[in-house]
C-alpha angles and dihedrals in degrees: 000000000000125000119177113199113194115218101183110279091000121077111200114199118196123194140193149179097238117224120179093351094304127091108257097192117022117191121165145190126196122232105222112166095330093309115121116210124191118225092199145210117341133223128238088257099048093044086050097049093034080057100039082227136136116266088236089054090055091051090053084053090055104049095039082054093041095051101030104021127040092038082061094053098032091243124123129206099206120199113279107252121202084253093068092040094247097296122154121216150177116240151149090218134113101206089067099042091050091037081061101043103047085056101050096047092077099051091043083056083046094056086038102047092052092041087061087039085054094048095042081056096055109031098075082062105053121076121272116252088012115125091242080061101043091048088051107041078038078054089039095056099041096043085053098060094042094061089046088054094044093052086047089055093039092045081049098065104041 
C-alpha cells in the first residue's frame, strides 16, 4: 500500500504492508530535490494516532506482523528498548532483535516470578486433589523450572 502527499517542492511517500484493506505498519520518506529522506521508525502511541485505532489493536497488529508475517518475509520487528526511544521497527538485523529481547527478558521473570508468588499464595487453600488444585501445584512446578531456567540464562550473561 503505497500513498504520496505533495507539499509544494517535497514529496512525502508513505508505505504499508496492507491488511484487510488498511495499512498495519506505515512508515514514510520525503522526496525533496531528488534527495530521499527516512522518517523512521514510530512509536505505540504514533502508530496508534496516525490509525485512529485503539493501542490493543495495534497490539494485535503487531503481534499478528511479528508471528505471520515478517517470518514469512525474513524480516523481525524487535521490542522497542528506552534507547530507541521506544520505536518499533522493521529490520534484518540482529542488534536490534537482541537489544529487545534482553529487555524484555526482565520484565517476562518479573511477571513470572509474581505469577508463581501468586500461586504459592493460593495453593495451600484449595483442596487437595481437587482440579483447582491440580491446575495451580501443575502451575507451581512449571513455573518453577521456568524461572530456574531464566536465572541460568540471566547469570549466563552477566
Amino acid at each position: 500500500m503505497m500513498r504520496v502527499e505533495q507539499h509544494g517542492p517535497v514529496r512525502f511517500v508513505r508505505l504499508a504492508r496492507p491488511f484487510l484493506g488498511r495499512g498495519i505498519y506505515w512508515t514514510g520518506c520525503y522526496l525533496v530535490d531528488g534527495l530521499l529522506v527516512d522518517c523512521g521508525p514510530l512509536t505505540k502511541g504514533q502508530i496508534s494516532e496516525k490509525l485512529a485505532w485503539p493501542v490493543g489493536r495495534v497490539e494485535n497488529a503487531l503481534r499478528y506482523a511479528r508471528d505471520e508475517l515478517c517470518p514469512d518475509l525474513d524480516l523481525a520487528i524487535p521490542s522497542p528498548t528506552p534507547g530507541d526511544g521506544w520505536r518499533y521497527q522493521v529490520t534484518t538485523e540482529w542488534q536490534p532483535v537482541e537489544a529487545g529481547a534482553s529487555h524484555q527478558l526482565g520484565h517476562v521473570e518479573s511477571r513470572l516470578r509474581t505469577i508463581h508468588r501468586d500461586v504459592g499464595l493460593i495453593l495451600p487453600h484449595v483442596p487437595k486433589g481437587s482440579r483447582e488444585w491440580r491446575r495451580a501445584n501443575f502451575l507451581n512446578k512449571h513455573l518453577a523450572h521456568m524461572l530456574g531456567t531464566l536465572k541460568e540464562i540471566i547469570d549466563g550473561e552477566g
